[in-house]
C-alpha positions as CSV (number, residue, x, y, z in Angstrom):
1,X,0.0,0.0,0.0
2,X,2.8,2.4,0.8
3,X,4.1,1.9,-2.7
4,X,1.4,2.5,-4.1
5,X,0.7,5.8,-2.3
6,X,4.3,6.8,-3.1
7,X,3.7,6.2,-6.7
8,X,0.3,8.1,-6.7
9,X,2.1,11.5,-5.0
10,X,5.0,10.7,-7.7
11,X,2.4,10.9,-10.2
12,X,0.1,13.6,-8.6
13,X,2.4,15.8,-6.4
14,X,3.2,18.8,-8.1
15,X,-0.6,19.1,-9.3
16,X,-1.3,18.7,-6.1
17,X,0.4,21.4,-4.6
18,X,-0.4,23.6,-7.7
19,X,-4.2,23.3,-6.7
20,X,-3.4,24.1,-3.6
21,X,-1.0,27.0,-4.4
22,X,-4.0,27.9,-6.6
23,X,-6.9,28.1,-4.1
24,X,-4.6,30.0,-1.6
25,X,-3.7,33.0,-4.6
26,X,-7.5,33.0,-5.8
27,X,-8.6,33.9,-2.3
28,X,-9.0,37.7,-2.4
29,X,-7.9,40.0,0.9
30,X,-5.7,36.7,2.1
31,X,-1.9,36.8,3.0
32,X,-1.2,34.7,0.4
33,X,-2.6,37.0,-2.3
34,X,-0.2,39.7,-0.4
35,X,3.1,37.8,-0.3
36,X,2.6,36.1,-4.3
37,X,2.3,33.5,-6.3
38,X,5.4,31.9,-5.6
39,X,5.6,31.8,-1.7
40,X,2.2,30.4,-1.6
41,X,3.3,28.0,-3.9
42,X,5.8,27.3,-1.7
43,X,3.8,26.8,1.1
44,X,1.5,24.5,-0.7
45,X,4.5,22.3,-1.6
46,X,6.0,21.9,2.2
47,X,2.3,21.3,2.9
48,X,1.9,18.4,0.1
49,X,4.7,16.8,1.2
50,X,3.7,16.8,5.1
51,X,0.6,15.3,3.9
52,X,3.0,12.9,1.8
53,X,5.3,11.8,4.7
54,X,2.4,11.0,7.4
55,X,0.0,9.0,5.4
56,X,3.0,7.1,4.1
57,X,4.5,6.4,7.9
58,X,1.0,6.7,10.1
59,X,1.5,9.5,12.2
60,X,1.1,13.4,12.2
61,X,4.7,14.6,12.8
62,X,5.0,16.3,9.3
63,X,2.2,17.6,10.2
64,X,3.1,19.6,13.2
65,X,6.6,20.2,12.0
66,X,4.9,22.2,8.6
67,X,2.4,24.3,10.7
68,X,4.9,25.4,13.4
69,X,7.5,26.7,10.6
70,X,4.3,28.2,8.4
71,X,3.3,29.8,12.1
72,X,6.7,31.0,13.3
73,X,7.5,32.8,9.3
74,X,4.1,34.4,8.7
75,X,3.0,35.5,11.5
76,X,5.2,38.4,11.5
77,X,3.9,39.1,8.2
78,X,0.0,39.0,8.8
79,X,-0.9,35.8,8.8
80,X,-4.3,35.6,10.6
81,X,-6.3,32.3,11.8
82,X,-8.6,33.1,8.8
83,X,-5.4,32.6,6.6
84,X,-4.4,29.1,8.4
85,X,-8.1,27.9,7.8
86,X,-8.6,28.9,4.7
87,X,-5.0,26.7,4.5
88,X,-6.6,24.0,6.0
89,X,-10.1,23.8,4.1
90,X,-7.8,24.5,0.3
91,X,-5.8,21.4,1.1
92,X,-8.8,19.5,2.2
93,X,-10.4,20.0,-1.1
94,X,-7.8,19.5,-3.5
95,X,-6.4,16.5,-1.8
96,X,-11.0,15.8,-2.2
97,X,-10.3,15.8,-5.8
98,X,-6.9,14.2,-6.4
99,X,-8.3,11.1,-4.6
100,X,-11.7,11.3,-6.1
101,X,-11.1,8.3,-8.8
102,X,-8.0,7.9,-8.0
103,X,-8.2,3.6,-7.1
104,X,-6.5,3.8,-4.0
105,X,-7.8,2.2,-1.0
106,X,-10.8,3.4,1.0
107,X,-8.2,3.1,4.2
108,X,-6.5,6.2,2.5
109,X,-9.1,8.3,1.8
110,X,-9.9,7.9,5.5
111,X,-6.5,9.1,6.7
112,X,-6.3,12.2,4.3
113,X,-9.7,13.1,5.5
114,X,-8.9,12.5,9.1
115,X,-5.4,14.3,8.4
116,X,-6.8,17.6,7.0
117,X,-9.0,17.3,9.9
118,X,-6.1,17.2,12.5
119,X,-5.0,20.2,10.2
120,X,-8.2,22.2,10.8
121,X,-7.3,21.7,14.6
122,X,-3.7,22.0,15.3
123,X,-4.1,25.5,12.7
124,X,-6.4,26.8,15.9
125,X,-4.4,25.5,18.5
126,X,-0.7,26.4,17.0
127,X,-2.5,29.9,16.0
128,X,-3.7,30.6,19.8
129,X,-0.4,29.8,21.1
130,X,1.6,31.8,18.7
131,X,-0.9,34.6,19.4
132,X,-0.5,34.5,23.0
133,X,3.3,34.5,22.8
134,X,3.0,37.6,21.0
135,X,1.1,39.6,23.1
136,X,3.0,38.2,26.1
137,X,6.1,39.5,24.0
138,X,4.6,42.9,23.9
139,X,3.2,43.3,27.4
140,X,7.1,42.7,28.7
141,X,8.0,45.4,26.0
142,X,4.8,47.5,26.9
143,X,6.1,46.8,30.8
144,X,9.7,47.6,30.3
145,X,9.1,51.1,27.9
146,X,7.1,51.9,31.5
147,X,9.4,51.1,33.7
148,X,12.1,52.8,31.6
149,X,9.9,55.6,31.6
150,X,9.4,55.6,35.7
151,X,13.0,55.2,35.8
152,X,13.5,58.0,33.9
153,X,11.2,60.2,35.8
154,X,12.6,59.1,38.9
155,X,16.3,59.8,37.6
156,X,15.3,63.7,36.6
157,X,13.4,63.9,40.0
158,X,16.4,62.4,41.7
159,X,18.9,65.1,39.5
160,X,16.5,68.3,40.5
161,X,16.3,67.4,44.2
162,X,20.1,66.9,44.6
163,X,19.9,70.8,42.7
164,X,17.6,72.5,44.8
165,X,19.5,70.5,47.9
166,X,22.6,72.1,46.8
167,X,21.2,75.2,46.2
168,X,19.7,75.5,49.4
169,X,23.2,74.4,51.1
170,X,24.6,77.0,49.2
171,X,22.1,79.9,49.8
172,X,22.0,78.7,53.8
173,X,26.0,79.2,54.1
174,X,26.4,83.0,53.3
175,X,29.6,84.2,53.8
176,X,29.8,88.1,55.0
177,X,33.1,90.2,55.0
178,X,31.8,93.0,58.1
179,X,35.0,94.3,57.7
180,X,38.3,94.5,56.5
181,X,40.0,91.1,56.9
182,X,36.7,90.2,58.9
183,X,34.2,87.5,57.6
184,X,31.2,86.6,59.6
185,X,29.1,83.2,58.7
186,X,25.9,82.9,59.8
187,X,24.7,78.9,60.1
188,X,21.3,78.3,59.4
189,X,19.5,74.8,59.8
190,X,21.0,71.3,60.7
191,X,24.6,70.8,60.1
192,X,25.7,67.6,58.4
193,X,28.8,66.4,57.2
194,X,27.7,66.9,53.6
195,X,27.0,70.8,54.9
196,X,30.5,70.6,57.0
197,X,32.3,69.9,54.1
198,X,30.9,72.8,52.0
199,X,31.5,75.0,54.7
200,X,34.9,74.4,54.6
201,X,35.5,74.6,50.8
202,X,33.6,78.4,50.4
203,X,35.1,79.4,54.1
204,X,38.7,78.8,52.7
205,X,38.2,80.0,49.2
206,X,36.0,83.2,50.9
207,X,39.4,83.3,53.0
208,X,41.4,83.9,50.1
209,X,39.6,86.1,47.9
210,X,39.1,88.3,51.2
211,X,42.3,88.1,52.4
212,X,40.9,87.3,55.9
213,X,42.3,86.9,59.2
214,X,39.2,86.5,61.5
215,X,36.7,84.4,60.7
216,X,33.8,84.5,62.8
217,X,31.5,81.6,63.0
218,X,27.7,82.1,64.4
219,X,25.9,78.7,65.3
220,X,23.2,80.0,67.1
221,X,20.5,79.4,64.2
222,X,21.7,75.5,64.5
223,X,18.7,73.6,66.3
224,X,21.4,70.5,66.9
225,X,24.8,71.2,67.9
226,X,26.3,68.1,69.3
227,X,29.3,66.3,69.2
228,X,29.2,65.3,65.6
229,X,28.6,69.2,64.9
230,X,31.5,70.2,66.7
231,X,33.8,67.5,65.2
232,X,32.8,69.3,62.1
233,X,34.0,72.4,63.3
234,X,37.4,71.5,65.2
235,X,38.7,70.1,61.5
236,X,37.3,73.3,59.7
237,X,38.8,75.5,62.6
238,X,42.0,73.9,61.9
239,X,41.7,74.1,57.8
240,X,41.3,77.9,58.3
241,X,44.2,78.3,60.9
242,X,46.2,76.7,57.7
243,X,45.3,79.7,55.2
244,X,47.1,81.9,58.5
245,X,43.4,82.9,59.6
246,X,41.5,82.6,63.2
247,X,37.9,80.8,64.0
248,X,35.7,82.5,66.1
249,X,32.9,80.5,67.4
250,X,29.7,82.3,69.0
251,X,26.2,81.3,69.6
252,X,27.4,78.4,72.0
253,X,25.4,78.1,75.3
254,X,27.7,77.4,78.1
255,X,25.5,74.5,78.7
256,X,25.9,73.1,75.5
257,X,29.5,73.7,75.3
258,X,30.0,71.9,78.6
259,X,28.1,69.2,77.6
260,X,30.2,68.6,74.6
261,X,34.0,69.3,76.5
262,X,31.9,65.6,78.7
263,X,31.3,63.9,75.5
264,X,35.3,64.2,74.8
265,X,35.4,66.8,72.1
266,X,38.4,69.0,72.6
267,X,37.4,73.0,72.0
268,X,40.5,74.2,73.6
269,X,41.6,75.2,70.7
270,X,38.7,76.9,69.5
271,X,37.6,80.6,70.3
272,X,34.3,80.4,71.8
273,X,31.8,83.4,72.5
274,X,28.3,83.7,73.6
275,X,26.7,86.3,71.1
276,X,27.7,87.6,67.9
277,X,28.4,91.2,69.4
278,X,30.9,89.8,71.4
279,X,32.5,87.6,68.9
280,X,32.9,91.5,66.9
281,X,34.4,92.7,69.6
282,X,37.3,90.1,69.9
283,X,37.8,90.2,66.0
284,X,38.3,93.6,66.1
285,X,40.6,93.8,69.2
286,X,42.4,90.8,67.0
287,X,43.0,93.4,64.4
288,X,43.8,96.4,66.8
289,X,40.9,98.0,65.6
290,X,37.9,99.4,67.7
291,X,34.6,101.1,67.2
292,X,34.5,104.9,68.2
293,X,31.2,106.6,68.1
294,X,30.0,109.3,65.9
295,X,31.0,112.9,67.3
């Protein structure tokens, strides 16, 4: 029997998958009338010869192996699961009419029928499947273009926060020159190590372009000034006496100042003074200067 089918597709093949080729061209608004004569005669061909393979061996594997390569290439150009059964229901009625008088076995007739059947289903099920990879596929690219888009949104937020923060630092650490070789800084706000170490880079430059030898240092707008703060201030204290120039710390509390001498940081070397007026006064003295009043 398998001889004989063999012979028959030997005889009928290519007219087979001409017919087929045929019926997928004729069919107006289909793919195949899109992509051309010759790839739907191409397709009919792989087609014909699945068909070929699996009623000669018994099984469907040509079968599955056709549809999954017809899925995978033309889905991405258009193929749609009217296309696939229009495939289906062509091959089913030219394989109709090849066989009709064709004096093989009844047997055979059965298994094309039953195998353009199994066509008709796997086209539905292979078609689903490949759909829903698809859209999967673009929900994870939907998904990532969002969260690239977050991130994004996130990173400029990030940026203009770490701007205004900087800004604000900046504008909060004003540096005043009261007088010649005199420069008073005002601290407003909590005092960090991020804020410490911009203190010290404008205090030294301000040194510099000023020419300063006093530098007097008010921390009475501080809410917090503990140990950490003063830590902060000893190493700038001793950055300034570097450029030649003297620290002058005022708006300590004696309470506060005693409180930080227990927690074992060392002012000694530091100039403290209650109130702004009186840190003046000791800058100027510094500079052998003094205020005389109006005659």
């Amino acid at each position: 029997m398998r001889e004989a089918l063999s012979s028959w597709f030997d005889g009928v093949g290519a007219a087979l998958a001409d017919d087929v080729a045929r019926r997928l061209h004729g069919r107006t608004g289909s793919v195949y009338r899109t992509l051309g004569e010759a790839a739907a005669r191409q397709i009919a061909t792989r087609v014909v010869a699945a068909l070929r393979r699996d009623l000669t061996a018994g099984d469907h594997a040509g079968l599955r192996e056709v549809l999954n390569h017809l899925v995978v290439e033309y889905v991405p150009h258009g193929v749609t699961f009217a296309d696939l059964k229009l495939l289906a229901t062509a091959t089913r009625q030219a394989i109709t009419t090849a066989l009709h008088g064709s004096g093989l076995a009844e047997d055979t007739r059965v298994r094309a029928d039953e195998w353009t059947f199994q066509m008709g289903l796997l086209v539905a099920q292979r078609f689903v499947v490949e759909r829903e990879r698809v859209f999967q596929e673009q929900a994870a690219k939907l998904e990532i273009r969002q969260l690239e888009h977050q991130l994004s949104e996130l990173t400029a937020a990030y940026e203009e926060k770490t701007r205004l923060l900087d800004l604000i630092r900046h504008a909060s650490t004003p540096i005043a020159p009261v007088y010649d070789g005199i420069l008073v800084v005002p601290l407003v706000g909590m005092f960090d190590s991020a804020r410490a170490q911009l203190l010290t880079e404008k205090l030294l430059a301000g040194i510099t372009e000023a020419r300063a030898q006093v530098v007097i240092l008010d921390v009475s707008g501080v809410p917090v000034f503990d140990a950490e703060a003063a830590h902060h201030i000893v190493r700038t204290s001793a950055a300034v006496r570097l450029l030649g120039a003297r620290l002058i710390l005022v708006g300590l509390s004696p309470t506060v100042a005693q409180t930080i001498v227990e927690l074992g940081v060392d002012l000694s070397g530091l100039t403290t003074l209650g109130t702004l007026q009186a840190g003046l006064a000791r800058a100027l003295g510094l500079r052998k200067l003094r205020i005389v009043a109006a005659g």
